[in-house]
N, C-alpha and C positions, 0 to 999 in steps of 0.2 A: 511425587508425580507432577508434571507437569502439561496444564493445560493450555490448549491450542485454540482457540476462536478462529471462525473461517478457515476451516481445516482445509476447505478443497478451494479454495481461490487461488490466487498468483502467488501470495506469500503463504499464506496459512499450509498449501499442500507441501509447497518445500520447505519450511519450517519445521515439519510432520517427521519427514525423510530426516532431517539433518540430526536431529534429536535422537529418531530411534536410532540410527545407526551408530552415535555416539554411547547407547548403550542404558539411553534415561527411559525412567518408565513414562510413557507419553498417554494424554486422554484429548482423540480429534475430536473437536466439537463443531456442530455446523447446523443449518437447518437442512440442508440436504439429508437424504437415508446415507448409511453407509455404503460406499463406493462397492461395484463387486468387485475389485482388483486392488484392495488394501494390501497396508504390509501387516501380519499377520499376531506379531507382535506390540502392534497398538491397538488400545481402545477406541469405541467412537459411541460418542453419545449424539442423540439429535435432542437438541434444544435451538433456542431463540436468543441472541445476546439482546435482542429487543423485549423480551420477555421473561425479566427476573424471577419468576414463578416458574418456569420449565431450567435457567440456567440455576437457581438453589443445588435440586437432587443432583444433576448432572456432573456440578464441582467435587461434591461429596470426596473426599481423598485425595485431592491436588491442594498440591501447596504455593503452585506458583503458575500466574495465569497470562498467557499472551492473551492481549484486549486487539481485538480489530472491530472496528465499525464499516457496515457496512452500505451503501447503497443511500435508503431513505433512511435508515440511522445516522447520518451524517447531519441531517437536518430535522427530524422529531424521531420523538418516542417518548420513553419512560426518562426522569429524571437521571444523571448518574448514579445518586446516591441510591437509587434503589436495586442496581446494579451490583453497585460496589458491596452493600450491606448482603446481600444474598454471597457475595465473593468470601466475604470475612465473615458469616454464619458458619461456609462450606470451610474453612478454614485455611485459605489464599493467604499465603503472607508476604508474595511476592510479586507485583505485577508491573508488566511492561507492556506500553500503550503505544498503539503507531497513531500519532497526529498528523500533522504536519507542515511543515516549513511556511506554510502561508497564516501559521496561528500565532510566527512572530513577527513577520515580516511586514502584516497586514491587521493589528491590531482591532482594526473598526468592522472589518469585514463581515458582514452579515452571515453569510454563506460557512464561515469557519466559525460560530458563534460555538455549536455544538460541541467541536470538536475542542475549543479552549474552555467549555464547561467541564469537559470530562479532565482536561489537565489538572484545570483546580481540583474537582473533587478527586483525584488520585493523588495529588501531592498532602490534600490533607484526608486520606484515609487512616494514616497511621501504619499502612503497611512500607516496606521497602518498594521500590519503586523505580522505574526508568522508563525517560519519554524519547520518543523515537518521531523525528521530524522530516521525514524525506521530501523532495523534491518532487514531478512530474513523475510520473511511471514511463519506463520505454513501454510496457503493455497496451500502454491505450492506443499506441496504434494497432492496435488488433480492432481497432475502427474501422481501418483501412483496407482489413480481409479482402470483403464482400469482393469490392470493387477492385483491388488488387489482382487476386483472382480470374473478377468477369471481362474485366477491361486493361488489368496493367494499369492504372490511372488510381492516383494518389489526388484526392482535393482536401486542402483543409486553409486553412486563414494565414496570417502574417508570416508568409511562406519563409520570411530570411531572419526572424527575430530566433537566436538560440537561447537554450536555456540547460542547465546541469541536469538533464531526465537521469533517471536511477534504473539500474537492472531491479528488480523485485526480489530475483535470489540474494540479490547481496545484501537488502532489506533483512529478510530472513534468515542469512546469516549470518548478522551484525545481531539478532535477536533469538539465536541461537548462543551467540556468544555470552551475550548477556544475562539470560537467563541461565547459563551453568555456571559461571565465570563468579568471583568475588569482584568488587573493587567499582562494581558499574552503581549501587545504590544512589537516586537522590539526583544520578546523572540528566543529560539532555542534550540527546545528539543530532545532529542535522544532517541528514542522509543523501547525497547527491551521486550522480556518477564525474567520472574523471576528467570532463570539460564540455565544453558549450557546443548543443547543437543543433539543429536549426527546421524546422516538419519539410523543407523541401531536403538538407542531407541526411533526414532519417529516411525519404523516401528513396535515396540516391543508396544509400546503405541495404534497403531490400532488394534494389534495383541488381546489386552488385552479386547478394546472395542470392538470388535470383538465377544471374545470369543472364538477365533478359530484361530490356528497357522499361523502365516506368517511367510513363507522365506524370507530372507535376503541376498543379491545378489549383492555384492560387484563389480562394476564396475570400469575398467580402465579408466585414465586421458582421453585415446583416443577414448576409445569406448561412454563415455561420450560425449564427444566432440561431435562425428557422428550424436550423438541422437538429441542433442541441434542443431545441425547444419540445423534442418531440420524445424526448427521456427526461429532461432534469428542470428542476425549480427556475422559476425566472431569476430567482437570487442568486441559484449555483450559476446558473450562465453568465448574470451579468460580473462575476467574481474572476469566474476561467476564465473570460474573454481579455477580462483588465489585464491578470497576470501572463497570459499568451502575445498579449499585443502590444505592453506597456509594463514590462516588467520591473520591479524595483532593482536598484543593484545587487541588494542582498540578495536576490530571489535571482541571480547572473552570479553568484559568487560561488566556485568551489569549494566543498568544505572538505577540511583532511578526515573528518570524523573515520568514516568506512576502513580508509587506509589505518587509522588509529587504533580501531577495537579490532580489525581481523591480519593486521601486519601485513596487508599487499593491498595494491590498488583496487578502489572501484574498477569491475567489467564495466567498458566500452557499450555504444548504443549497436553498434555492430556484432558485438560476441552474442547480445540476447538477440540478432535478428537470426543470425546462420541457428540457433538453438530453437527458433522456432519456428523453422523457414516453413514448415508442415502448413501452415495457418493460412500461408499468402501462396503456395505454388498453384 
């Protein structure tokens, strides 16, 4: 059996799909209750990946566990290893961790501390293993709803700097592949979509699935800042902002990985916007 963390998010819920349908016995775990519109033939347990004492029972019969962190798990909680130990109690012999790209990129990074703690303590768990390092999410522009919506008006920061954003399906199933597939142990892949692009042509991109004009609203470092300041740590801000507005090459580079593990291109920032035009009409 294979378990799923953050079953109902952007990867975890398609992750969930991809698995059952391929025929594996799957266990959704999340802190969310179970969804009323599950598929019928998975599990769902509610636990806490923040809370080692609710995820123990929960693992109980999986053997192989996709690890997501989420939100303020990114920057506190419990230790990895007390994580990991409740993982290998329940009998996990198999796990894959989405990091990411900025825990190599960006060594010092205070904001990524967490998430290169958890890399170490998974590489030395002793079980099999695979790290998964994706780039930007196209999803975060689901930022951009609200106002999308109320106003057609797109505002966010260093309007022309692009960068390799990733679909989240193709996240998940690059981690689908992984967890049925031989051959990925020990690996570490870096997860981008199929070239560079830019918050004013992601916004030209909804504009087109649309149908209908959006503005584009070039914000300051600072006023940025303000925005961000009103969800996330001053640390994760001051981290995003570097890599949105000053990005390193590496963190500009396309990587074949995606194309690698699933044999066809990364989807377009475009294919995930017509897929979820629902959000911004």
């Amino acid at each position: 059996m294979i378990a799923v963390t953050g079953a109902t998010g952007n990867i975890g819920r398609t992750l969930v799909e991809l698995l059952a349908e391929a025929g594996e016995e799957v266990l959704a775990v999340s802190r969310r209750p179970q969804p009323a519109h599950h598929m019928a033939d998975v599990r769902w347990a509610q636990a806490d990946v923040g809370d080692a004492g609710t995820m123990r029972p929960a693992l109980e019969g999986a053997r192989a566990l996709f690890l997501l962190l989420g939100g303020e798990l990114n920057s506190r909680g419990e230790t990895p290893s007390a994580l990991l130990n409740a993982a290998t109690d329940a009998g996990i012999e198999r796990i894959v961790l989405v990091s990411s790209q900025v825990s190599a990129t960006r060594p010092e990074a205070v904001s990524h501390d967490r998430l290169r703690q958890f890399e170490a303590a998974v590489r030395g768990s002793g079980q099999d293993f695979t790290l998964l390092r994706p780039s930007g999410f196209a999803s975060n522009t689901f930022a951009w709803a609200g106002s999308v919506r109320a106003e057609r008006t797109v505002s966010a920061p260093f309007g022309d700097v692009a960068l390799p954003v990733i679909d989240p399906a193709d996240i998940a199933a690059v981690a689908a592949a992984v967890l049925r597939e031989e051959g990925h142990t020990g690996r570490t892949y870096e997860l981008t979509g199929p070239g560079l692009i830019s918050p004013r042509q992601q916004a030209a991109a909804i504009s087109r699935a649309l149908g209908e004009e959006v503005a584009f609203v070039e914000l300051s470092r600072e006023e940025a800042h303000a925005q961000m300041a009103r969800f996330m740590p001053e640390e994760v801000i001051t981290g995003t902002l570097d890599i949105l507005g000053v990005p390193l090459p590496a963190e500009q580079k396309v990587s074949p990985d995606v194309e690698a593990v699933l044999h066809r291109p990364a989807a377009p920032f475009a294919d995930w916007a017509e897929r979820n035009l629902a959000a911004f009409a």
